[in-house]
C-alpha positions in Angstrom: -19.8 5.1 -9.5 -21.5 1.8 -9.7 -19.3 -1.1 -10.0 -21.8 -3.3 -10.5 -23.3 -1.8 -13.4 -20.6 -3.9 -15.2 -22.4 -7.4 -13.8 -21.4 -10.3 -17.1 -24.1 -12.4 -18.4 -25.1 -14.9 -15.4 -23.0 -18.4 -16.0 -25.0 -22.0 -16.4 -24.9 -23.1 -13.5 -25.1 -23.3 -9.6 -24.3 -26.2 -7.0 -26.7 -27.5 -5.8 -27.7 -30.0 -2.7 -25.6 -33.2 -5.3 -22.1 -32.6 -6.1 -21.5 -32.6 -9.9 -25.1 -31.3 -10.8 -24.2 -27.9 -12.1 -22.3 -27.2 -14.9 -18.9 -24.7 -14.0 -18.9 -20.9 -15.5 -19.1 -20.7 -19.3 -15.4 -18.7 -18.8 -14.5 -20.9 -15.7 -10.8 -22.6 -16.4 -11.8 -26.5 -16.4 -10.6 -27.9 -13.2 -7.2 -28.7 -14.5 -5.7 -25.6 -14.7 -7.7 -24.4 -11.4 -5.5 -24.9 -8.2 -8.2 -26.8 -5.6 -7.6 -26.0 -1.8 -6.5 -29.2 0.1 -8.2 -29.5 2.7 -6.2 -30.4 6.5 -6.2 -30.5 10.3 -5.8 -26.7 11.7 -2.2 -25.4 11.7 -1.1 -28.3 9.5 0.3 -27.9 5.6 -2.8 -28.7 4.3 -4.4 -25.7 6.3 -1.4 -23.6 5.2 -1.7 -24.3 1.3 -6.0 -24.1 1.5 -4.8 -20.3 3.3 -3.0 -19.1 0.4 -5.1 -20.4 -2.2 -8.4 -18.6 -0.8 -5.9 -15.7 -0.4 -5.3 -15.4 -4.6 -8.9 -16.1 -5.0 -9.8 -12.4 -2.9 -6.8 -10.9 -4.3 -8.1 -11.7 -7.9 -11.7 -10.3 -6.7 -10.0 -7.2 -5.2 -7.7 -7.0 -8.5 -10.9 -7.2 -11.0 -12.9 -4.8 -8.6 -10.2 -2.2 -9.2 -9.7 -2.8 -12.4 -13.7 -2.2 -13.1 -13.2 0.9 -11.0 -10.8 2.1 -13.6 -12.7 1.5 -16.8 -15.4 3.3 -15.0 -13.3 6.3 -15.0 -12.0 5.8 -18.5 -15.6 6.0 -19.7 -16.6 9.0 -17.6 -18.3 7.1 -15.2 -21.3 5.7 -17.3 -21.2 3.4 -20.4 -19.4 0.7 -21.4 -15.3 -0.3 -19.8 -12.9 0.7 -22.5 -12.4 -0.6 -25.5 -11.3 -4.1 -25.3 -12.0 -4.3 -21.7 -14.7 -7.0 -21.9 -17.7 -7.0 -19.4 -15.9 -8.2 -16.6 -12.0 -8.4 -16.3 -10.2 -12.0 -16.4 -9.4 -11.8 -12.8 -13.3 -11.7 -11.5 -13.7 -14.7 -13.8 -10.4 -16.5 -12.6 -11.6 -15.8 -9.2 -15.3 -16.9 -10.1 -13.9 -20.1 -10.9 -11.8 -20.9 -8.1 -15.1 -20.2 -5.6 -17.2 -22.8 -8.1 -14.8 -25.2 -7.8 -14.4 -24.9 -3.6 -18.2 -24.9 -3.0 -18.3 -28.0 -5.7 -15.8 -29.6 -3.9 -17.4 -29.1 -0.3 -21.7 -29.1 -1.7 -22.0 -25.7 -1.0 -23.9 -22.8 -3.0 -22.2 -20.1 -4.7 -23.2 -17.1 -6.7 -25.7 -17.7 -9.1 -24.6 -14.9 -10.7 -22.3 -11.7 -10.4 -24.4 -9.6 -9.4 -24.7 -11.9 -6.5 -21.1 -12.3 -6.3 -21.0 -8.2 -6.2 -23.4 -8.4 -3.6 -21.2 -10.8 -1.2 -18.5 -8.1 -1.5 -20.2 -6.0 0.3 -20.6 -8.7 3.1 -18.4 -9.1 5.7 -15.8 -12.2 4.5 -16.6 -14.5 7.0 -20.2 -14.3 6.1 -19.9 -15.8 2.5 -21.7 -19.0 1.8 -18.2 -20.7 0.5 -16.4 -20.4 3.8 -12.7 -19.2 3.2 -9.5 -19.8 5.3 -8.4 -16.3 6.4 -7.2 -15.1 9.4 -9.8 -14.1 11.8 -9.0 -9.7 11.3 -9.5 -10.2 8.0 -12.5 -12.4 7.4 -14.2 -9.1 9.3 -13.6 -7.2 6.5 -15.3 -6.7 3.7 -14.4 -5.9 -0.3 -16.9 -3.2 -1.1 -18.1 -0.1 0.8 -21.3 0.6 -1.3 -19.8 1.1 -4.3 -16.6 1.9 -3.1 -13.2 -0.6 -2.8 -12.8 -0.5 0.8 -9.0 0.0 2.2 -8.5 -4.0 2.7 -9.8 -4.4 -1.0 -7.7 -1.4 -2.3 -4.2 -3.2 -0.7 -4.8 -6.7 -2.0 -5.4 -5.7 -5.2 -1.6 -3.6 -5.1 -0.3 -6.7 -3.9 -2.1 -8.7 -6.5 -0.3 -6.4 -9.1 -1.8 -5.1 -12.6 -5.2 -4.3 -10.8 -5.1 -0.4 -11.7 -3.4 0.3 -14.7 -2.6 3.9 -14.2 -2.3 4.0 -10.9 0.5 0.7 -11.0 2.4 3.0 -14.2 2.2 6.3 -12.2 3.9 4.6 -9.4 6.3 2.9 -11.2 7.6 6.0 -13.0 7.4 7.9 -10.0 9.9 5.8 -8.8 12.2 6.4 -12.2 11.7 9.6 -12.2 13.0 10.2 -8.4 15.6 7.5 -9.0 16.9 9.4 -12.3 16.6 13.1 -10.5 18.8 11.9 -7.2 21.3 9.9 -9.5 21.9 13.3 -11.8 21.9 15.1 -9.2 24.5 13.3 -6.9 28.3 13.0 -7.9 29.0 10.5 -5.0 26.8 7.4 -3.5 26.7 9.9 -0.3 25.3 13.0 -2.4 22.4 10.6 -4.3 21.2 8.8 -0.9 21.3 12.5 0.4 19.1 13.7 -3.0 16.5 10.7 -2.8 15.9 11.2 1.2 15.2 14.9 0.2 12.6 13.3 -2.8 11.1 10.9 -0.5 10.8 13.1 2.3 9.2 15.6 0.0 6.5 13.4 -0.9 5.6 12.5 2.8 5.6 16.0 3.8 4.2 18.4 1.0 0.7 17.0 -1.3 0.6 20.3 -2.2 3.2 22.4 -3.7 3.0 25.7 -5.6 5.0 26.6 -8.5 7.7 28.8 -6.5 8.2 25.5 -4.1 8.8 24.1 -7.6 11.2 27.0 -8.6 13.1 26.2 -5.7 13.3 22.0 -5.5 15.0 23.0 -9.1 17.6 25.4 -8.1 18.7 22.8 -5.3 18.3 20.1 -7.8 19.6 21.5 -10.9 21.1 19.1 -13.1 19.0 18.5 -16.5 18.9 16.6 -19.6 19.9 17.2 -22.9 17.0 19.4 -23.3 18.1 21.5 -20.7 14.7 19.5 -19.0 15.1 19.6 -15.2 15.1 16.4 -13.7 13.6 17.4 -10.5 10.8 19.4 -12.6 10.3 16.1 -14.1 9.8 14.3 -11.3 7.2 16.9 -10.0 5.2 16.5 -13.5 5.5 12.6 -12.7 4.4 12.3 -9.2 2.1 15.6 -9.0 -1.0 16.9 -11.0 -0.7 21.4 -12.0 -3.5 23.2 -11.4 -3.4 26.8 -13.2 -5.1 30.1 -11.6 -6.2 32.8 -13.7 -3.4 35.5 -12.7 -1.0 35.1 -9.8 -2.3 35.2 -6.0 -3.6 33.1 -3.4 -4.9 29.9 -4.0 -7.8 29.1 -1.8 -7.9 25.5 -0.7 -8.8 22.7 2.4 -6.8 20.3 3.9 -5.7 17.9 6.4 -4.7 19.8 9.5 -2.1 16.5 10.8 -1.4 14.4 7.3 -1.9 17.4 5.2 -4.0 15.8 2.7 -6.1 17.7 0.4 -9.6 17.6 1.4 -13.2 18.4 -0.4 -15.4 21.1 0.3 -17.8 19.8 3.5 -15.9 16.7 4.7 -15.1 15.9 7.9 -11.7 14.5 7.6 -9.4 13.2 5.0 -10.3 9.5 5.1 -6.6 9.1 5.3 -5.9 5.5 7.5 -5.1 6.1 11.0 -5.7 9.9 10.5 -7.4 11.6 13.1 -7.2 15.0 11.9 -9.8 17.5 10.8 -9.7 20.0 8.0 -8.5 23.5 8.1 -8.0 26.1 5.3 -5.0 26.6 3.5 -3.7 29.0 1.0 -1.4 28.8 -1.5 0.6 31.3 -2.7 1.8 31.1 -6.7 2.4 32.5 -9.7 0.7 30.2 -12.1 -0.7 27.4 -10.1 -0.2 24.9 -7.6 0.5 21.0 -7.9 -1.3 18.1 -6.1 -0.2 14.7 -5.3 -1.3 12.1 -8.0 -3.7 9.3 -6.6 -1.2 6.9 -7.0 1.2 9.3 -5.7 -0.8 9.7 -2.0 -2.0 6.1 -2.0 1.3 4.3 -3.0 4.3 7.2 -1.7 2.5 9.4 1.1 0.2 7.9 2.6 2.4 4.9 3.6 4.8 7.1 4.2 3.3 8.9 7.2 4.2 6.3 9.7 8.5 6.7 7.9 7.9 10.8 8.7 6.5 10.1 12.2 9.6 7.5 12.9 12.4 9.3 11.5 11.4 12.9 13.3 11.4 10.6 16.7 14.5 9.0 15.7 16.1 12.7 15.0 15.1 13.7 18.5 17.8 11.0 20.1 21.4 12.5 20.9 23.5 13.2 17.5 26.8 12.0 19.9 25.2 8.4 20.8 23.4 7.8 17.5 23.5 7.9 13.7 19.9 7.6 11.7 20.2 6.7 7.9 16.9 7.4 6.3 15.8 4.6 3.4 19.7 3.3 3.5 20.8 1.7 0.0 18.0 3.8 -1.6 15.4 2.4 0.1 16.6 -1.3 1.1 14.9 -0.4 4.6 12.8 2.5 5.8 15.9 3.6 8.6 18.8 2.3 9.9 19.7 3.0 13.7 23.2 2.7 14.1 24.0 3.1 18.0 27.3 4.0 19.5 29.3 0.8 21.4 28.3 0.3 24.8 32.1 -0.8 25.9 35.1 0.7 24.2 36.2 -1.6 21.2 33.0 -2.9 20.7 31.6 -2.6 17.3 28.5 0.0 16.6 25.1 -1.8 17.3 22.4 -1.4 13.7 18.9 -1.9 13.8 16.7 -1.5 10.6 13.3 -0.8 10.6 10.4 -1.2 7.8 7.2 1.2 8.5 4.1 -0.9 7.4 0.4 0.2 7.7 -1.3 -2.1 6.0 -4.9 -3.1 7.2 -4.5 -7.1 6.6 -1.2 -8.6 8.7 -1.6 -11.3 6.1 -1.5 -9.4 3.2 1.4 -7.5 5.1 3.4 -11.0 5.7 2.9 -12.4 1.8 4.2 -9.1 0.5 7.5 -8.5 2.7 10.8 -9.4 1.8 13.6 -9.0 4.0 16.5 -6.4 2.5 19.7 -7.9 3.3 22.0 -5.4 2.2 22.5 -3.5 5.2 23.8 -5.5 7.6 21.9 -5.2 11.3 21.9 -6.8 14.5 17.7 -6.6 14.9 15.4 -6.4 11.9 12.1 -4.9 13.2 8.9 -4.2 11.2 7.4 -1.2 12.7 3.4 -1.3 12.7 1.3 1.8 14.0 -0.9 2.3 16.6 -4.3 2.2 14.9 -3.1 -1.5 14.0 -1.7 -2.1 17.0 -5.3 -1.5 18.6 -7.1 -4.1 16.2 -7.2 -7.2 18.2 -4.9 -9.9 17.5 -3.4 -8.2 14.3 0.4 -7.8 16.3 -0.2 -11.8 16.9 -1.4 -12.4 13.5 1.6 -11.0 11.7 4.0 -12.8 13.5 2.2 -16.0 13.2 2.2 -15.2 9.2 5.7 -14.4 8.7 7.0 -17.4 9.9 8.2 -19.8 7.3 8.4 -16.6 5.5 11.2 -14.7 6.7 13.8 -15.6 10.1 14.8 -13.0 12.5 11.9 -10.4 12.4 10.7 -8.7 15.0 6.9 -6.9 14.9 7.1 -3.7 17.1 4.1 -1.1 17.1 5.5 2.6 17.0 5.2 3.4 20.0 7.3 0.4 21.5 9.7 0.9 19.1 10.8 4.8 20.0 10.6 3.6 23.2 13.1 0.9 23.2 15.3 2.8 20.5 15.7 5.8 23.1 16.7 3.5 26.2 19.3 2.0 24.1 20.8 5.8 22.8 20.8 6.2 26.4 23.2 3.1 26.9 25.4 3.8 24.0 28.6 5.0 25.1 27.9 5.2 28.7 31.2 3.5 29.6 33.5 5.4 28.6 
């Protein structure tokens, strides 16, 4: 689908060689209500706030790209955005704005157009005429991939919020509907943690389920509502998309031979980040038909949670005696807690909690995070994988980001992580 098919009437104006001579964007905020970068020496405040501002202003393009991406799809994929959508969503404008102002401000050119603006999304960042103040990994990347959002645009416009409608309500009730099916189904705080590991591990582990996986999530699950409604067969209607067959068989599909990821007829591999595996047939057997994983499902709840599954099947290989692992404690506060046995008699356990991030900008990563402090731990470690850990200077550019932004977290890649978690299960308890 062509996302530039949806290009707004060019504005009045462009910069040119004398500050002041062009008029802004007919639908450009005047200057007052637009935040202006302040410019300042490398590493100083000023460097730090001009960062964050050119920051929103890609969000907001990433944001509006999506969100043009959706009314494509509302409208079949030719015509005119939604009802009410307008030509171009707020956000390109907002964003439009804020680069008119910068290359005001500095004498520079900027898009004559948007069609010109579309075109610079498909240039790498640090190629734009209006030079912005990103981190060097990310001013590689670029916004579009033909006409595609690529995976940097796709995760600044979820941390830029409201970018895709349907894909922002499918997660959030997701969420309610695995929060409400563990909660029914648990008696005790120990029986509901226990019910939403089982959820969220089902979601990491199975995109595709058929109806008799379905039959049986519900006996193990089987509180309902007043409707006699199964929770846990609401949560599967939430999070997954039925696909009926004819008369009951085989259903004949491709996948994802590692992450398990459906895959179409012909590809190579499942475009999944980090994912090195190829396809391989699959069959399903059912009754009636078989579920998929929602979009929002896979890009907001599996994929992500590839890296948890790898950690926490590592984690269960260390001794039971030595160590205690607590998948997504206080419902998902962290992504694991470690707790290790005392290396001296009357010494208190040791915790470490861990949160599994694969995100493809460590700035991005760093503006999003917050630091969970209801379970109390000795180290606090955010655990990157090892297709990030191989992109130069991204370890070096998330730690430099976090600071000022959270105290007392460590950046480990995956690898490094097992590897120090297992030497100290090997300590704990040795004394005695």
């Amino acid at each position: 689908m062509r996302i530039t098919q949806y290009a707004a009437t060019p504005p009045r104006g462009r910069t040119g060689s004398q500050p002041g001579e062009a008029a802004p964007p007919a639908d450009t905020p005047p200057a007052a209500e637009v935040p202006e970068p302040h410019g300042g020496e490398l590493g100083g405040q000023g460097d730090s706030d001009s960062a964050a501002q050119d920051y929103l202003t890609v969000e907001l393009l990433c944001a509006a790209l999506a969100r043009i991406r959706m009314n494509r799809q509302r409208a079949g994929g030719h015509g005119q955005p939604a009802e009410g959508a307008g030509p171009l969503p707020r956000a390109w404008r907002d964003a439009r704005g804020r680069l008119w102002w910068k290359a005001q401000k500095q004498e520079l050119d900027w898009p004559k157009d948007d069609l010109e603006l579309f075109s610079w999304c498909r240039r790498p960042l640090r190629s734009w005429p209006v030079p912005l103040r990103l981190v060097d990994g990310d001013l590689d990347a670029v916004l579009l991939e033909g006409d595609e959002l690529s995976e940097f645009a796709e995760q600044a416009a979820d941390l830029a919020r409201h970018a895709d409608v349907e894909a922002e309500l499918v997660q959030n009730q997701t969420f309610e509907a695995l929060m409400s099916c563990a909660r029914m189904n648990g008696d005790t705080e120990e029986e509901v943690q226990r019910a939403y590991c089982r959820l969220r591990r089902l979601l990491i582990d199975r995109p595709v389920l058929s109806d008799r996986d379905v039959q049986s999530l519900v006996r193990e699950l089987p509180r309902a509502d007043a409707d006699n409604d199964s929770f846990a067969a609401k949560f599967i209607r939430t999070a997954y998309v039925h696909h009926p067959i004819e008369a009951p068989g085989v259903a004949r599909l491709r996948r994802c031979r590692e992450c398990r990821n459906p895959v179409d007829a012909g590809a190579a591999g499942c475009g999944t980040s980090g994912c090195e595996g190829t396809p391989e047939r699959y069959e399903v057997a059912c009754l009636g038909g078989y579920w998929t994983q929602h979009r929002a499902t896979r890009q907001f709840f599996h994929d992500p949670g590839l890296l948890e599954g790898r950690l926490l099947d590592r984690l269960a290989e260390l001794p039971t005696e030595r160590v205690r692992i607590q998948a997504w404690p206080c419902l998902d506060a962290w992504d694991a807690a470690v707790m290790f046995e005392p290396l001296r008699p009357g010494q208190e356990k040791e915790c470490w909690v861990i949160d599994a991030k694969d995100c493809s900008s460590p700035a991005l990563l760093a503006r999003g995070f917050r630091s969970d402090p209801r379970v109390p731990a000795r180290r606090r470690i955010i655990v990157v994988p090892m297709h990030r850990r191989k992109m130069p200077g991204y370890v070096a550019d998330l730690e430099r980001e976090l600071q000022g932004r959270v105290t007392g977290v460590e950046v480990l890649d995956e690898q490094a992580f097992v590897r120090q978690a297992a030497a100290r299960a090997g300590r704990a308890g040795a004394a005695r």
